[in-house]
C-alpha positions as MATLAB code, in Angstrom:
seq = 'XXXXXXXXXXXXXXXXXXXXXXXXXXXXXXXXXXXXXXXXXXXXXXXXXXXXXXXXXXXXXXXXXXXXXXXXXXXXXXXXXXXXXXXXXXXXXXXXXXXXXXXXXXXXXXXXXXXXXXXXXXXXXXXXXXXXXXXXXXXXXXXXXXXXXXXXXXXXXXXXXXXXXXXXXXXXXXXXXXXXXXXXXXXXXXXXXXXXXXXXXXXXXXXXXXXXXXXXXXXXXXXXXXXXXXXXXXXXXXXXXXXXXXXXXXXX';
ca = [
     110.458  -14.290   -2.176;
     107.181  -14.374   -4.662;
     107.710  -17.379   -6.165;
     109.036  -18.718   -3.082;
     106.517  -18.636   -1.339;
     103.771  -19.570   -3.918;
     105.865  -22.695   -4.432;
     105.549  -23.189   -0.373;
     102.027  -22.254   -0.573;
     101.184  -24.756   -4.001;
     102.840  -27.576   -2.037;
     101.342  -27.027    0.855;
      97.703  -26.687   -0.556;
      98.295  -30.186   -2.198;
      99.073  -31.877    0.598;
      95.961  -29.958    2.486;
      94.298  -31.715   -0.694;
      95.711  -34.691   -0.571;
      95.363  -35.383    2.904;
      91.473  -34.297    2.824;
      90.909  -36.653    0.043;
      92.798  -39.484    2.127;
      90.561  -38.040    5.073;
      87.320  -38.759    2.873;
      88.308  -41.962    2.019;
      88.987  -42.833    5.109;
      85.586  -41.667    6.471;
      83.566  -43.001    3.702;
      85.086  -46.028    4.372;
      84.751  -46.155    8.068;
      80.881  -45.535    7.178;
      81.059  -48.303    4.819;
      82.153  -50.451    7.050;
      79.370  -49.537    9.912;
      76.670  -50.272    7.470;
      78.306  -53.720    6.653;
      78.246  -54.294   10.428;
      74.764  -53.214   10.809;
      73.521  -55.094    8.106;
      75.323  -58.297    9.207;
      73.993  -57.483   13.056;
      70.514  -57.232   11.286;
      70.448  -60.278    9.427;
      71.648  -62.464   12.198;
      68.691  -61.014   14.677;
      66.472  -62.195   11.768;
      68.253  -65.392   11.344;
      68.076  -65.939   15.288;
      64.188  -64.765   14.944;
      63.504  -67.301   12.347;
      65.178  -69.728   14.778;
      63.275  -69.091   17.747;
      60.021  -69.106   16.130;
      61.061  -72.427   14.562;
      62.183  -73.776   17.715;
      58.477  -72.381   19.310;
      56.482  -74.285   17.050;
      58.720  -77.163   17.164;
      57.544  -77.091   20.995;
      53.876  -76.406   20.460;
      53.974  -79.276   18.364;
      55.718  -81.684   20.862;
      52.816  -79.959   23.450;
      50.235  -81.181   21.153;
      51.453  -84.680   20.355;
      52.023  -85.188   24.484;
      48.317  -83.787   24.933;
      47.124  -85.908   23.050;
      49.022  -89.328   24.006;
      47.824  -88.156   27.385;
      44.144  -87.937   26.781;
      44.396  -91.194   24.911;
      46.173  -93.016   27.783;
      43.830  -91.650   30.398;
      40.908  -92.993   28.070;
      42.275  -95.713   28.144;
      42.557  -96.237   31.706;
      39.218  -94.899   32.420;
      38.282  -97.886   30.017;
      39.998 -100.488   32.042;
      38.505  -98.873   35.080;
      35.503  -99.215   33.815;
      35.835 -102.913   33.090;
      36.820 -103.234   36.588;
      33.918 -102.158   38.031;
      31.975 -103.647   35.777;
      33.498 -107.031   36.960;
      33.642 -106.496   40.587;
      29.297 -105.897   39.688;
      29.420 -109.024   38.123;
      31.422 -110.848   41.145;
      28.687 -108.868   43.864;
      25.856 -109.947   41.667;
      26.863 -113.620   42.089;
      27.960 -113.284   45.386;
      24.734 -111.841   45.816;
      23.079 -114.485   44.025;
      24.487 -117.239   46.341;
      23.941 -115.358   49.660;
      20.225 -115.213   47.980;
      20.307 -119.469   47.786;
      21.767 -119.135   51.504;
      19.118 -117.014   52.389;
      16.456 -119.462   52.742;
      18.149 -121.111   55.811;
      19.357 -118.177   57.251;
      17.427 -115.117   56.113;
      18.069 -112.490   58.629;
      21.978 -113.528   58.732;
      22.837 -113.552   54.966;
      20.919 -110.570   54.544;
      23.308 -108.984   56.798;
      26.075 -110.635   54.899;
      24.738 -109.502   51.617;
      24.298 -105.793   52.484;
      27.730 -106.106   54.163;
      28.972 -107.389   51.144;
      27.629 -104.888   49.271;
      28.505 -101.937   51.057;
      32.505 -103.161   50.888;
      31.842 -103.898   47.175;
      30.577 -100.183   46.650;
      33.509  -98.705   49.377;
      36.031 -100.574   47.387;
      34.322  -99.049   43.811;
      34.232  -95.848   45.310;
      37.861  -95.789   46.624;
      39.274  -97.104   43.356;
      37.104  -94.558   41.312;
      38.277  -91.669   44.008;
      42.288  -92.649   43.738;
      41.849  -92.897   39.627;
      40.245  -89.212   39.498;
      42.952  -87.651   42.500;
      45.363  -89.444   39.905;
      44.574  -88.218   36.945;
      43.745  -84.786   38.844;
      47.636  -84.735   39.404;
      48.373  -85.760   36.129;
      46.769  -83.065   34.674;
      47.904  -80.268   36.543;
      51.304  -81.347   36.137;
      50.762  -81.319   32.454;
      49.159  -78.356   31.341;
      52.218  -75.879   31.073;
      50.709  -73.184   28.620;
      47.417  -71.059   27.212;
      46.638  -73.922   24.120;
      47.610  -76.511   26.966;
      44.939  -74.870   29.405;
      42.539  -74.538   26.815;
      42.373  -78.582   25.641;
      42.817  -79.378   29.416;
      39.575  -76.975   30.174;
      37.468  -79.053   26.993;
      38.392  -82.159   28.415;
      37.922  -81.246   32.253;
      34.317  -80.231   31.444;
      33.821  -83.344   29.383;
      35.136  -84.897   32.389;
      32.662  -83.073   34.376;
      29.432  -83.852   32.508;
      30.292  -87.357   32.515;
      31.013  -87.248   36.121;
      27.850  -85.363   37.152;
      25.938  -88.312   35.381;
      27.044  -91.293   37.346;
      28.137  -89.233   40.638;
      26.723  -88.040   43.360;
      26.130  -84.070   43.736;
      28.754  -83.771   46.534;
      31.904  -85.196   44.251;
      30.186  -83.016   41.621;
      30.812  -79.998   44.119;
      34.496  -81.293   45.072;
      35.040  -80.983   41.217;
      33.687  -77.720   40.775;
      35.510  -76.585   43.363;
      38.942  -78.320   42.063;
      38.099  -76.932   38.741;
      38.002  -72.989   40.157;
      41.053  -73.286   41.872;
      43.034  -74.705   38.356;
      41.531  -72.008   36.451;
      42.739  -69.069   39.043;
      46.037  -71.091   39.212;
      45.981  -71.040   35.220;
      45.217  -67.395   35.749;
      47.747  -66.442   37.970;
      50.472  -68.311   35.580;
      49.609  -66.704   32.615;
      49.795  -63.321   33.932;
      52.891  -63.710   36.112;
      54.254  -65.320   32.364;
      53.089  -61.860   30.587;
      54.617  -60.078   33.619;
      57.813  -61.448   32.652;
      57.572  -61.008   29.087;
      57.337  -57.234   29.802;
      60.197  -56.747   31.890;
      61.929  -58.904   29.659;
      61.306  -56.592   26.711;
      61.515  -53.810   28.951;
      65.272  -55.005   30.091;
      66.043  -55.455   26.040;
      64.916  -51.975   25.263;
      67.003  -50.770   27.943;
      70.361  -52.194   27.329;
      69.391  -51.434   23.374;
      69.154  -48.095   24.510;
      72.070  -47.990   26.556;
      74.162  -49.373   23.254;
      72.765  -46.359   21.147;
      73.981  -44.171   23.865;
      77.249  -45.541   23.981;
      77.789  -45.682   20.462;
      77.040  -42.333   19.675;
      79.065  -41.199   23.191;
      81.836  -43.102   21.271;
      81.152  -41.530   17.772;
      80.882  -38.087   19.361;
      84.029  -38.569   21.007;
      85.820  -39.832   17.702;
      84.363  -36.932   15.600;
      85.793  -34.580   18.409;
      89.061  -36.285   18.184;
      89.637  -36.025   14.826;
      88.173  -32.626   14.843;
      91.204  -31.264   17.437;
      93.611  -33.434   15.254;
      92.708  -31.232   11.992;
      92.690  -27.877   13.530;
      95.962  -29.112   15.431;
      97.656  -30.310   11.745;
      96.262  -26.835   10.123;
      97.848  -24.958   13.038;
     100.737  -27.024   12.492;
     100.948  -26.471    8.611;
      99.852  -23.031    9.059;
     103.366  -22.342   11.394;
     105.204  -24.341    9.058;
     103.837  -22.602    5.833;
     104.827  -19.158    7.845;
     108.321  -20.860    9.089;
     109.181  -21.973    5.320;
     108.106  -18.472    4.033;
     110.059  -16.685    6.708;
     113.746  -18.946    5.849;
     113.055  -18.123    2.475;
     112.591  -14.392    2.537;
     115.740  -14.736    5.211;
     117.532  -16.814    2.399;
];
């Protein structure tokens, strides 16, 4: 019955050995395995990082390159405007000129022609000059999409402006200030509303990274538990069978 039973008990003790090393293995290689994971999760948020910032300055740069064919298409139509008006003066002056030959003869009559003239001359000017600037208003606004974008549309606007309040009259001077108060609240109100987003986007990330954690270690508490009731249910089981092998062979 000794020997018996510390045969049962040698045999069983190896396999309690044996089946804790396999245990350890199996758990150090579970762990291995998480780190491998984690490490491959890690780099590809880095990779995707990388990307995004890549992709961001690819965009800032396409910004910059379509800021700055728009300024130089807008100088150059503020340069053919220019020219226009500059040859509808010429066309008043002779017009002028040749109501001034008329005049003679009819003095009081072309003079009324002539300021007529001029006054449709200067309403025409003035209406081209006022649809260019509404256009170019529009273009603007539509264009300026971010804080670098806002900041070379500001420069520019209050180039715009100086030159403006040189060869305009205070009132369209006003009308611009005006304009330009109500683009930079807009501007304003953009940017924060974009930050405002930003947040609750982060905020939203952090959340459903925290909610991950959670479940993860719900699940890894749950697993540890699990295999924790399967040991002490295979050591109760060994246990009876160690005590059922030792009790046939003290019956034997």
């Amino acid at each position: 019955d000794r020997r018996a039973k510390e045969e049962a008990a040698r045999k069983a003790k190896e396999e309690a050995d044996k089946r804790a090393k396999e245990d350890a293995a199996r758990k150090a290689k579970e762990e291995s395995d998480r780190r491998a994971q984690e490490e491959a999760a890690r780099k590809a948020k880095e990779e995707a990082d990388r990307i995004a910032k890549q992709e961001a300055k690819e965009e800032a740069d396409r910004k910059a390159k379509e800021e700055a064919e728009v300024v130089a298409r807008r100088k150059a139509e503020e340069e053919q405007a220019r020219r226009a008006k500059e040859e509808d003066d010429r066309k008043a002056k002779e017009e002028a000129e040749k109501a001034e030959a008329v005049r003679k003869a009819k003095e009081e009559s072309d003079r009324s022609a002539k300021e007529e003239a001029e006054r449709k001359a200067k309403e025409e000017s003035d209406r081209r000059a006022r649809e260019e600037a509404e256009r170019n208003a529009k273009e603007e606004e539509a264009r300026r999409a971010k804080e670098e974008a806002a900041r070379k549309a500001k420069e520019e606007a209050d180039r715009r402006a100086k030159e403006d309040a040189a060869r305009k009259a205070k009132e369209e001077a006003d009308k611009r200030a005006q304009e330009e108060a109500a683009r930079k609240a807009k501007e304003e109100a953009d940017r924060r509303a974009k930050q405002e987003a930003a947040r609750k986007a982060k905020e939203e990330e952090d959340r459903k990274a925290k909610e991950e954690a959670d479940r993860r270690a719900k699940e890894e508490a749950a697993r540890k538990a699990k295999e924790e009731e399967t040991r002490r249910a295979k050591e109760e089981a060994d246990r009876r069978a160690k005590e059922e092998a030792a009790r046939k062979a003290k019956e034997e």
